[in-house]
PDB file with one MODEL, atoms N, CA, C and O in Angstrom:
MODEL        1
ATOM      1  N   UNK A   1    -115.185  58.392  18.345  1.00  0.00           N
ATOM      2  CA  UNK A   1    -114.442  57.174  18.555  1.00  0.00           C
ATOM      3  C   UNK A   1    -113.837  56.747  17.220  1.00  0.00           C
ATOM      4  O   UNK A   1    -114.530  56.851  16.208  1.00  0.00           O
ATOM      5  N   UNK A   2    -112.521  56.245  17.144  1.00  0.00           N
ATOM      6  CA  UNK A   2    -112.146  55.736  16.369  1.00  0.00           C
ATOM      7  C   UNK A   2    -112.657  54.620  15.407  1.00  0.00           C
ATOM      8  O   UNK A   2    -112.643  54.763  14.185  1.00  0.00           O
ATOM      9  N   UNK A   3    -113.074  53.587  15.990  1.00  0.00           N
ATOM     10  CA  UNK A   3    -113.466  52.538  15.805  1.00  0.00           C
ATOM     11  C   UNK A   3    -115.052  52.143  15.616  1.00  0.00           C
ATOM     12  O   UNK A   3    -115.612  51.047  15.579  1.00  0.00           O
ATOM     13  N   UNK A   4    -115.630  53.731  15.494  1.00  0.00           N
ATOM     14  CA  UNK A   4    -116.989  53.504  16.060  1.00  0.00           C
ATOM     15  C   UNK A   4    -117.746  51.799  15.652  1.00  0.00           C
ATOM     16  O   UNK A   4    -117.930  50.823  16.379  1.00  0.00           O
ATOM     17  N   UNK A   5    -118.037  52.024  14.194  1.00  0.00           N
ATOM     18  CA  UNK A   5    -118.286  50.987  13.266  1.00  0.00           C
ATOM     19  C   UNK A   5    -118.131  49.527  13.379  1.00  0.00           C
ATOM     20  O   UNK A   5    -118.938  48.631  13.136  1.00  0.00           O
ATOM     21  N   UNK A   6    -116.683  49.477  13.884  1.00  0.00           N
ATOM     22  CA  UNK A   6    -116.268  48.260  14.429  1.00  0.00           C
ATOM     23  C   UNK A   6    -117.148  47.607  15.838  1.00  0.00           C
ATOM     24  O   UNK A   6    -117.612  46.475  15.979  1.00  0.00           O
ATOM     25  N   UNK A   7    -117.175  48.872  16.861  1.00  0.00           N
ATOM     26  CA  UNK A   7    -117.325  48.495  17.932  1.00  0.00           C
ATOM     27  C   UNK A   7    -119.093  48.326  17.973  1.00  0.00           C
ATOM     28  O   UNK A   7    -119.508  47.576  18.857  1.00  0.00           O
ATOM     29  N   UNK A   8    -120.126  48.976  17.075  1.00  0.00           N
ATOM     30  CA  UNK A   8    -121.267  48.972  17.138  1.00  0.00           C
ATOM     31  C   UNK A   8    -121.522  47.569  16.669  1.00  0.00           C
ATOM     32  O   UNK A   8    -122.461  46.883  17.073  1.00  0.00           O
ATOM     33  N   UNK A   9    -120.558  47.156  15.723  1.00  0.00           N
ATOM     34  CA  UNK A   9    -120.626  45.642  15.092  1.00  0.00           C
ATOM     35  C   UNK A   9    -120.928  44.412  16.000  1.00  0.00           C
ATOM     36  O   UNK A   9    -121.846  43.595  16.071  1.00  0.00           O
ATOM     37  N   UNK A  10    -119.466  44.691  16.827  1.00  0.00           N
ATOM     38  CA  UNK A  10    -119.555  43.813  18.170  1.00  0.00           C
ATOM     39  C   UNK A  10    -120.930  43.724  19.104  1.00  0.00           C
ATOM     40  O   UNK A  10    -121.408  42.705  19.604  1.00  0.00           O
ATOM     41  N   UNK A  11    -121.388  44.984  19.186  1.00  0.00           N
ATOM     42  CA  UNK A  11    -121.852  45.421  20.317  1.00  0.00           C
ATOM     43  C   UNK A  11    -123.502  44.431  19.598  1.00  0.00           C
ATOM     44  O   UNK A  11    -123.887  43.303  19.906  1.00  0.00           O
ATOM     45  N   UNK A  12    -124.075  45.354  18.676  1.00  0.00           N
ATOM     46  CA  UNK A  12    -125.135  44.858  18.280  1.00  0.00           C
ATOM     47  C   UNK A  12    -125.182  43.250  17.139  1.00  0.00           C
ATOM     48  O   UNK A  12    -125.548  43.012  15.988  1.00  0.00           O
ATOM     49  N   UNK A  13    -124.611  42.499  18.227  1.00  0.00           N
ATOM     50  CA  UNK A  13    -124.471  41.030  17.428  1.00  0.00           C
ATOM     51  C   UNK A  13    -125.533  40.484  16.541  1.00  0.00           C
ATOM     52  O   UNK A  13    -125.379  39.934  15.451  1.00  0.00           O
ATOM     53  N   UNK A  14    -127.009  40.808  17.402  1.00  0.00           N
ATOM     54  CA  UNK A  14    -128.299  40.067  16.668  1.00  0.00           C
ATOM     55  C   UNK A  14    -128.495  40.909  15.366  1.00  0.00           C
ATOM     56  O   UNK A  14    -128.597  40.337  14.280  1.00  0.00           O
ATOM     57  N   UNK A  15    -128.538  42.050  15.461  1.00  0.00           N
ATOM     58  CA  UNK A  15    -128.808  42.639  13.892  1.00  0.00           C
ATOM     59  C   UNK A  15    -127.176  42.586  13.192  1.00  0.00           C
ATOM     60  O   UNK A  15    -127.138  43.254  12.159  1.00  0.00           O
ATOM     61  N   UNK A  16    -126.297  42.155  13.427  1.00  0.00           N
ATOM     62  CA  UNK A  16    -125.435  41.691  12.480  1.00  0.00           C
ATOM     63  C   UNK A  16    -125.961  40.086  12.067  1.00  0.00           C
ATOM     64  O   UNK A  16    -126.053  39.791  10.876  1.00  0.00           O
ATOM     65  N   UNK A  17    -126.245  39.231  12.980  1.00  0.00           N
ATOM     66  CA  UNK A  17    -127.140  38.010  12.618  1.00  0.00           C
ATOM     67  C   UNK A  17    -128.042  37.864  11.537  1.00  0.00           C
ATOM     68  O   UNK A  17    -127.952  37.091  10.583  1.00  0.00           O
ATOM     69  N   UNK A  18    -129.054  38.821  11.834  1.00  0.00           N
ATOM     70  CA  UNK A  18    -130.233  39.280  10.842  1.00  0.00           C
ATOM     71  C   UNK A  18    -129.413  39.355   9.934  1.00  0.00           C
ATOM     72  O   UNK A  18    -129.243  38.471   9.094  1.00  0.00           O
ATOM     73  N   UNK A  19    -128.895  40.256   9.980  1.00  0.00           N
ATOM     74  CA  UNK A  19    -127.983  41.152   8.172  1.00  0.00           C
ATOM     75  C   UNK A  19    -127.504  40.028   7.335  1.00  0.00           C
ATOM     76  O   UNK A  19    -127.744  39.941   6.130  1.00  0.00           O
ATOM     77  N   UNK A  20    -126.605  38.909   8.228  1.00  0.00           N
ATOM     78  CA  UNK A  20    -125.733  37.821   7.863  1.00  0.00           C
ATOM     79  C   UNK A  20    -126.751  37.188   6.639  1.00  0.00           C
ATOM     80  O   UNK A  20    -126.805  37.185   5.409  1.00  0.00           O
ATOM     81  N   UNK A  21    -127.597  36.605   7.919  1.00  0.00           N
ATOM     82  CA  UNK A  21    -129.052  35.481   7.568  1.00  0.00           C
ATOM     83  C   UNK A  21    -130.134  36.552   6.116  1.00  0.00           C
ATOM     84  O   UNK A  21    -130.784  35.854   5.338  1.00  0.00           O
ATOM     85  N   UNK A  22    -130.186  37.856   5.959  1.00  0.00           N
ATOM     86  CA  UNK A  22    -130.935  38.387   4.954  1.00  0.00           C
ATOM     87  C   UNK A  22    -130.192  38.173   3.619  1.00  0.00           C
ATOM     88  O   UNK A  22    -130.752  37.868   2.566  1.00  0.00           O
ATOM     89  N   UNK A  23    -128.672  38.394   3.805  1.00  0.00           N
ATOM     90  CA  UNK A  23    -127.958  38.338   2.632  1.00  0.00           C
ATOM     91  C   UNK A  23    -127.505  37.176   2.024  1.00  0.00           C
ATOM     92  O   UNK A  23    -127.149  37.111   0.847  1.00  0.00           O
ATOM     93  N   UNK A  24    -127.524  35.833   3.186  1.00  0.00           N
ATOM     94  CA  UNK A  24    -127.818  34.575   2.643  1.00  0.00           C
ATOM     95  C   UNK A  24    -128.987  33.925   2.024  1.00  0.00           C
ATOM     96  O   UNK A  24    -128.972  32.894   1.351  1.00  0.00           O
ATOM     97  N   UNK A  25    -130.064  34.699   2.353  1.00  0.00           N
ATOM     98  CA  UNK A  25    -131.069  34.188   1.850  1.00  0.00           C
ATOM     99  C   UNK A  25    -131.324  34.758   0.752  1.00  0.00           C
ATOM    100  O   UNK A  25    -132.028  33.969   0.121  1.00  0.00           O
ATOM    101  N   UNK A  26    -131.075  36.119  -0.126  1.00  0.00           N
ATOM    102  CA  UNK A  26    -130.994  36.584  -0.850  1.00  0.00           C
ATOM    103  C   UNK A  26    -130.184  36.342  -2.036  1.00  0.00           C
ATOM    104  O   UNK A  26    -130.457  36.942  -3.075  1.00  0.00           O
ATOM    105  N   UNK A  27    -128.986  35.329  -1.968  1.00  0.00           N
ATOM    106  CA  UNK A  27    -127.841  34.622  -2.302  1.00  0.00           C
ATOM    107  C   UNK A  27    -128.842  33.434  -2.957  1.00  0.00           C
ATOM    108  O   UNK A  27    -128.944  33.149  -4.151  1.00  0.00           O
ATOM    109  N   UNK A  28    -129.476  32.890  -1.935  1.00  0.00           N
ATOM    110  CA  UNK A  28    -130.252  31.049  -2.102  1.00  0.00           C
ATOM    111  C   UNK A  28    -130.955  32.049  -3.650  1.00  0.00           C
ATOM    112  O   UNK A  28    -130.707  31.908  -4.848  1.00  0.00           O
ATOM    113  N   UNK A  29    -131.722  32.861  -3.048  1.00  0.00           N
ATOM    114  CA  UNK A  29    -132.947  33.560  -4.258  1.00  0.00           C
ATOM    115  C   UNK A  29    -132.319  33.594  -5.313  1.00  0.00           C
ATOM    116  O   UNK A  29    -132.739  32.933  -6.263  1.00  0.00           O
ATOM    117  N   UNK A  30    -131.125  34.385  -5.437  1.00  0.00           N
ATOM    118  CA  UNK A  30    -130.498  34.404  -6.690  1.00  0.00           C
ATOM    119  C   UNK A  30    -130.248  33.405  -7.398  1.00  0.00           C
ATOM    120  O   UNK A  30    -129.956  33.476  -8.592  1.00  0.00           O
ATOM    121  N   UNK A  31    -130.340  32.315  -6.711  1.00  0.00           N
ATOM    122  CA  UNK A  31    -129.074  31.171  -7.246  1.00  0.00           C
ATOM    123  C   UNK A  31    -127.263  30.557  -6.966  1.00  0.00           C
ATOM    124  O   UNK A  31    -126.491  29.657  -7.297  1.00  0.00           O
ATOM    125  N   UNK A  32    -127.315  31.254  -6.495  1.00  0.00           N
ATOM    126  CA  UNK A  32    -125.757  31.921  -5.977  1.00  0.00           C
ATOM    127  C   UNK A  32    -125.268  30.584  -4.625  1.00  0.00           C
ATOM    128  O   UNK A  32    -124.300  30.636  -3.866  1.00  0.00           O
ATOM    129  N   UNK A  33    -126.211  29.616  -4.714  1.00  0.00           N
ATOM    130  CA  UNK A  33    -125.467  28.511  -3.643  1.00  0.00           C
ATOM    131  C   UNK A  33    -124.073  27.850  -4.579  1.00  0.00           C
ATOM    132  O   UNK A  33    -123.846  27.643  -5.771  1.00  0.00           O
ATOM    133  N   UNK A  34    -123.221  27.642  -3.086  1.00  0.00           N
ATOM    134  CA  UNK A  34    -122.319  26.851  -3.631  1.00  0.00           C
ATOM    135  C   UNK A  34    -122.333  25.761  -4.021  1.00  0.00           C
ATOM    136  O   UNK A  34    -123.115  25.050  -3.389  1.00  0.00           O
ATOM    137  N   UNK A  35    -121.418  24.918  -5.382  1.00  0.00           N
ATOM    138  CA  UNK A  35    -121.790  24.311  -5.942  1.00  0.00           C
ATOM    139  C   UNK A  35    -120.922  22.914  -5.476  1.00  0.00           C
ATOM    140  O   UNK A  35    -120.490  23.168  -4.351  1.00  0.00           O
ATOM    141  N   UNK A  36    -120.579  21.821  -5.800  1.00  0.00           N
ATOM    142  CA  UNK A  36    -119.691  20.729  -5.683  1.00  0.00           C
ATOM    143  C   UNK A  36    -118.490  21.422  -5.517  1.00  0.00           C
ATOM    144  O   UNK A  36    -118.041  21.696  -4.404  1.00  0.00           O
ATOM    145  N   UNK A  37    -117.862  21.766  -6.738  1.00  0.00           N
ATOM    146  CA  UNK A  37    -116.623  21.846  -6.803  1.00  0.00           C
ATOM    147  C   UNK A  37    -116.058  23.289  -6.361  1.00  0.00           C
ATOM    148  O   UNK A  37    -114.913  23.736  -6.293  1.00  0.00           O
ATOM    149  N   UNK A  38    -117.584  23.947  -6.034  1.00  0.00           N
ATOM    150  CA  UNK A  38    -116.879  25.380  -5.084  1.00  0.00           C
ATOM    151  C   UNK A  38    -116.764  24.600  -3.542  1.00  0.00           C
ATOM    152  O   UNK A  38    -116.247  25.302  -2.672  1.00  0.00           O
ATOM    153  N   UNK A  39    -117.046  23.701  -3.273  1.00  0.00           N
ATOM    154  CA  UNK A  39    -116.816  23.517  -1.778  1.00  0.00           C
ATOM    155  C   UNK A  39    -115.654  22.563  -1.737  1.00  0.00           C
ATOM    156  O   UNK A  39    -115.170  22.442  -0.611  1.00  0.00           O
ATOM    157  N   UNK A  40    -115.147  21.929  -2.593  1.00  0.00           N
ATOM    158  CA  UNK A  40    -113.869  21.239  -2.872  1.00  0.00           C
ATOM    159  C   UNK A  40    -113.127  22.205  -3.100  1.00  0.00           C
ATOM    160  O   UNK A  40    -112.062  22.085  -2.495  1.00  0.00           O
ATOM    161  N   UNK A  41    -113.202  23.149  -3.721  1.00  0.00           N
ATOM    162  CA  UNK A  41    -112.242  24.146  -3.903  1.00  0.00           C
ATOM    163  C   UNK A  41    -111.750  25.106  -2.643  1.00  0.00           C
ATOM    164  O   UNK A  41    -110.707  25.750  -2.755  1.00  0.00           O
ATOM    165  N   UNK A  42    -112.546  25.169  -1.452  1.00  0.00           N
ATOM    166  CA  UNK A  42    -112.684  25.962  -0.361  1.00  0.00           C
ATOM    167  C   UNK A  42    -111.857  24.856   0.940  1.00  0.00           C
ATOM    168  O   UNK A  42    -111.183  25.257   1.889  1.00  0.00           O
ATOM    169  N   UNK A  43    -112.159  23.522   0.612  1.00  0.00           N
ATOM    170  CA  UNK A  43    -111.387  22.427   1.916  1.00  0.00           C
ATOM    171  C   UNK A  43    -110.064  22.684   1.144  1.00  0.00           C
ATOM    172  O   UNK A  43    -109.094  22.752   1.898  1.00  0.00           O
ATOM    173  N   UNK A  44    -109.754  22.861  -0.332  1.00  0.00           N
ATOM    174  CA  UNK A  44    -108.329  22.653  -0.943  1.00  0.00           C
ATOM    175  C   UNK A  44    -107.109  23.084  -0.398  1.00  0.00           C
ATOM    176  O   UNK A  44    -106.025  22.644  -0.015  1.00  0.00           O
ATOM    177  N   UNK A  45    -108.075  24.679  -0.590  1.00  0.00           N
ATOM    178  CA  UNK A  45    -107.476  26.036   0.009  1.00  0.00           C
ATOM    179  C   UNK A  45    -107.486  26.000   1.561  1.00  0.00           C
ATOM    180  O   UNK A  45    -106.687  26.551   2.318  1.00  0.00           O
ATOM    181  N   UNK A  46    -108.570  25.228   1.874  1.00  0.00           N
ATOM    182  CA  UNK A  46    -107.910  25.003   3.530  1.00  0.00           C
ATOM    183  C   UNK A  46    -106.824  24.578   3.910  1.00  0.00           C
ATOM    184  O   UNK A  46    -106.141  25.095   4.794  1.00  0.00           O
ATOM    185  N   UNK A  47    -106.482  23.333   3.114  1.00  0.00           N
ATOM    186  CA  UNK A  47    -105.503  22.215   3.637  1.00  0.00           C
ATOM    187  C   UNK A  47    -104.366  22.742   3.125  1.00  0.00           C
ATOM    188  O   UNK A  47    -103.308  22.421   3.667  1.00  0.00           O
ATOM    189  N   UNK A  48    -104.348  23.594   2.055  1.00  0.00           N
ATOM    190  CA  UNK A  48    -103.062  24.254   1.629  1.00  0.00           C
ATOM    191  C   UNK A  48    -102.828  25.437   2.150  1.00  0.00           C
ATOM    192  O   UNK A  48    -101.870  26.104   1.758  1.00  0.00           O
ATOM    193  N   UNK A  49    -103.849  25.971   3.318  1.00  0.00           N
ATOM    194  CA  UNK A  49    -103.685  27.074   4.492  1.00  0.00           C
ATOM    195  C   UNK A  49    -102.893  26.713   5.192  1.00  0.00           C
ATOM    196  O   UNK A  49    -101.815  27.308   5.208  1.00  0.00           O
ATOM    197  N   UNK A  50    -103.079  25.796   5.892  1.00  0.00           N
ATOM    198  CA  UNK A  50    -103.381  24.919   7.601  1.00  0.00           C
ATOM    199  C   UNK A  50    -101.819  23.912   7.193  1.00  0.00           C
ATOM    200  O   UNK A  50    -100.930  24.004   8.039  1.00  0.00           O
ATOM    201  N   UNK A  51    -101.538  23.037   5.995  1.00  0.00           N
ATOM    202  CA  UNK A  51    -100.626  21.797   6.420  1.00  0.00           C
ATOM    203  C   UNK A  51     -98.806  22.847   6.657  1.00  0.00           C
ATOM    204  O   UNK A  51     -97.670  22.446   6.910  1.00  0.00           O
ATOM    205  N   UNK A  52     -99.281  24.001   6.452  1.00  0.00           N
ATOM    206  CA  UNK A  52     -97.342  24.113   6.518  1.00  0.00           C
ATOM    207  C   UNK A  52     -97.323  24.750   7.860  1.00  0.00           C
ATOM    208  O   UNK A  52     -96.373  25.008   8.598  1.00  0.00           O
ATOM    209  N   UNK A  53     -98.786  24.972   8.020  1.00  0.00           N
ATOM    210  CA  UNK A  53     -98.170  26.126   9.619  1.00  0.00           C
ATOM    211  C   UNK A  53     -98.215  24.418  11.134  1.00  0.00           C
ATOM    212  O   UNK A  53     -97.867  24.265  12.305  1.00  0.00           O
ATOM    213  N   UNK A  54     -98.772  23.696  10.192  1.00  0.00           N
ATOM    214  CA  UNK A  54     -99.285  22.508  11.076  1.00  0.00           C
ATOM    215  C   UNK A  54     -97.801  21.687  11.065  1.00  0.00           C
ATOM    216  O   UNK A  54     -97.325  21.163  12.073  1.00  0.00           O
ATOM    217  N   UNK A  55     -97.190  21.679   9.782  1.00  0.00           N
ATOM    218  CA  UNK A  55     -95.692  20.766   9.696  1.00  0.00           C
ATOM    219  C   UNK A  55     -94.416  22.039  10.500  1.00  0.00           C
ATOM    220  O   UNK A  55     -93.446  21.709  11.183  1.00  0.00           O
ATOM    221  N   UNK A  56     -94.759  23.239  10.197  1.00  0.00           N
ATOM    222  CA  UNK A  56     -93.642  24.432  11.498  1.00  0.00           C
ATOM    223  C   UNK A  56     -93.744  23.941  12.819  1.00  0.00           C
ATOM    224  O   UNK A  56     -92.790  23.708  13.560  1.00  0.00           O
ATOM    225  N   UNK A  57     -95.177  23.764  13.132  1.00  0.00           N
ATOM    226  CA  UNK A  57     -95.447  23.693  14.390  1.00  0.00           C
ATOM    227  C   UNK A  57     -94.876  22.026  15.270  1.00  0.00           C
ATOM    228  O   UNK A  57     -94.502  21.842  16.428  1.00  0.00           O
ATOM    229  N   UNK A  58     -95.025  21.118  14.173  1.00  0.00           N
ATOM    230  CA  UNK A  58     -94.434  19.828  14.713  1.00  0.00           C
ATOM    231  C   UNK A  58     -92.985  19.611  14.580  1.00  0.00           C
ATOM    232  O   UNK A  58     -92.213  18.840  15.148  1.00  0.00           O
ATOM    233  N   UNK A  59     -92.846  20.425  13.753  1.00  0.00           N
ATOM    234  CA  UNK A  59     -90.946  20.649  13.088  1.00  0.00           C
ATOM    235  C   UNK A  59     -90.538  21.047  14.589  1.00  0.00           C
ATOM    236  O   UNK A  59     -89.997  20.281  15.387  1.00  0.00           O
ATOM    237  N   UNK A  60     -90.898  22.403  14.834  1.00  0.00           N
ATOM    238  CA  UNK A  60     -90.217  22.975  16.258  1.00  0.00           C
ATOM    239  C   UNK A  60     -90.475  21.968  17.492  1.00  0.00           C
ATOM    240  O   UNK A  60     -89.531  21.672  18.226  1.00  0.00           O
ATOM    241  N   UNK A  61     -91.918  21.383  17.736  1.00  0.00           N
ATOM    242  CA  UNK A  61     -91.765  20.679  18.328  1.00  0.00           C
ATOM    243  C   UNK A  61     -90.963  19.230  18.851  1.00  0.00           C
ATOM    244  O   UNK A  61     -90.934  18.766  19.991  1.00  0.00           O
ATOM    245  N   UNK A  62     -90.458  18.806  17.852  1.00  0.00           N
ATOM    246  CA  UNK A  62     -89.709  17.931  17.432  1.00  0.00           C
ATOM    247  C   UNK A  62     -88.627  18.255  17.587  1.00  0.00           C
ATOM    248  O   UNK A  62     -87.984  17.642  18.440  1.00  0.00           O
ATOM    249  N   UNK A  63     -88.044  19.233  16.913  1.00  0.00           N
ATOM    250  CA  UNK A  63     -86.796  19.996  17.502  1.00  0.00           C
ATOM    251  C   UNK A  63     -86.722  20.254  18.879  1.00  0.00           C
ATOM    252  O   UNK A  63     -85.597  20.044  19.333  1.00  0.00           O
ATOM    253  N   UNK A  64     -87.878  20.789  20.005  1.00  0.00           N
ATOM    254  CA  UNK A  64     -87.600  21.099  21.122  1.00  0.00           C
ATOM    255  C   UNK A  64     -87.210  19.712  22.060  1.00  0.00           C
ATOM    256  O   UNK A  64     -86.452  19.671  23.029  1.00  0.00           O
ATOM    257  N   UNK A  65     -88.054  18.505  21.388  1.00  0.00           N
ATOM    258  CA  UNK A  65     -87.755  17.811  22.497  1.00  0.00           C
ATOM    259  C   UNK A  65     -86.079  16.714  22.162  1.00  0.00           C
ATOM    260  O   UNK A  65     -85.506  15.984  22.971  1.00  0.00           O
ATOM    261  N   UNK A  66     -85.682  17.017  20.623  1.00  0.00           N
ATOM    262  CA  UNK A  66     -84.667  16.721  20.358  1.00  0.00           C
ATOM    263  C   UNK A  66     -83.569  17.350  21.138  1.00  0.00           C
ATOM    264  O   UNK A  66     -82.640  16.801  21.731  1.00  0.00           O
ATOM    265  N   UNK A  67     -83.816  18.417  21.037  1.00  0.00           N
ATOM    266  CA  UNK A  67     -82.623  19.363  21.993  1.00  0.00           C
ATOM    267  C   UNK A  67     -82.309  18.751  23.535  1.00  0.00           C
ATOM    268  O   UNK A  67     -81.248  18.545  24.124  1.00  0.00           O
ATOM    269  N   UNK A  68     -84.029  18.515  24.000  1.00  0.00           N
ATOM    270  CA  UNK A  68     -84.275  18.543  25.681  1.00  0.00           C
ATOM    271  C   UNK A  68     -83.404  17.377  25.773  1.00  0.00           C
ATOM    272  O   UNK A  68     -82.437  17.387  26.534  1.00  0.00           O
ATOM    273  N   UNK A  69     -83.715  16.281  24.977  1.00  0.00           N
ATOM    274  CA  UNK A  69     -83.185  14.595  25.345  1.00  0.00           C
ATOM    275  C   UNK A  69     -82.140  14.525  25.182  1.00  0.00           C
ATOM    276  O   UNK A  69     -81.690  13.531  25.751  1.00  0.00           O
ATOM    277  N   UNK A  70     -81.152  15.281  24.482  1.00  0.00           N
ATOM    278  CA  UNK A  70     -79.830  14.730  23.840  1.00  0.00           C
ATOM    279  C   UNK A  70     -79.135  15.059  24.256  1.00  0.00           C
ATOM    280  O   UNK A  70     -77.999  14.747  23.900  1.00  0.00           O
TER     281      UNK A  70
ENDMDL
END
């Protein structure tokens, strides 16, 4: 199969769970939690993801119903 890897991923969800949850906890051990300004830094990069596809999406909308009414 092409995809084997992929599809065993899907398939066996709980030991991808486990794996998730071992390597987070291994992270805490190290030290390696995120800090203040790594989680400000992560909403930043959200909002500078999310606000232009969010202002396209009201732009067109806005445009569609400009078109419909006029």
């Amino acid at each position: 199969m092409l995809f084997k890897r992929k599809v065993d991923r899907v398939i066996n969800v709980k030991r991808a769970e486990e794996k998730f949850k071992e390597e987070l906890e291994s992270l805490k051990r190290e030290g390696m939690e995120p800090e203040r300004k790594d989680k400000l830094a992560m909403v930043l990069a959200a909002y500078f993801m999310f606000i232009p596809e969010v202002l396209l999406v009201g732009g067109l909308l806005v445009l569609a119903m400009w078109m419909f009414f006029r």
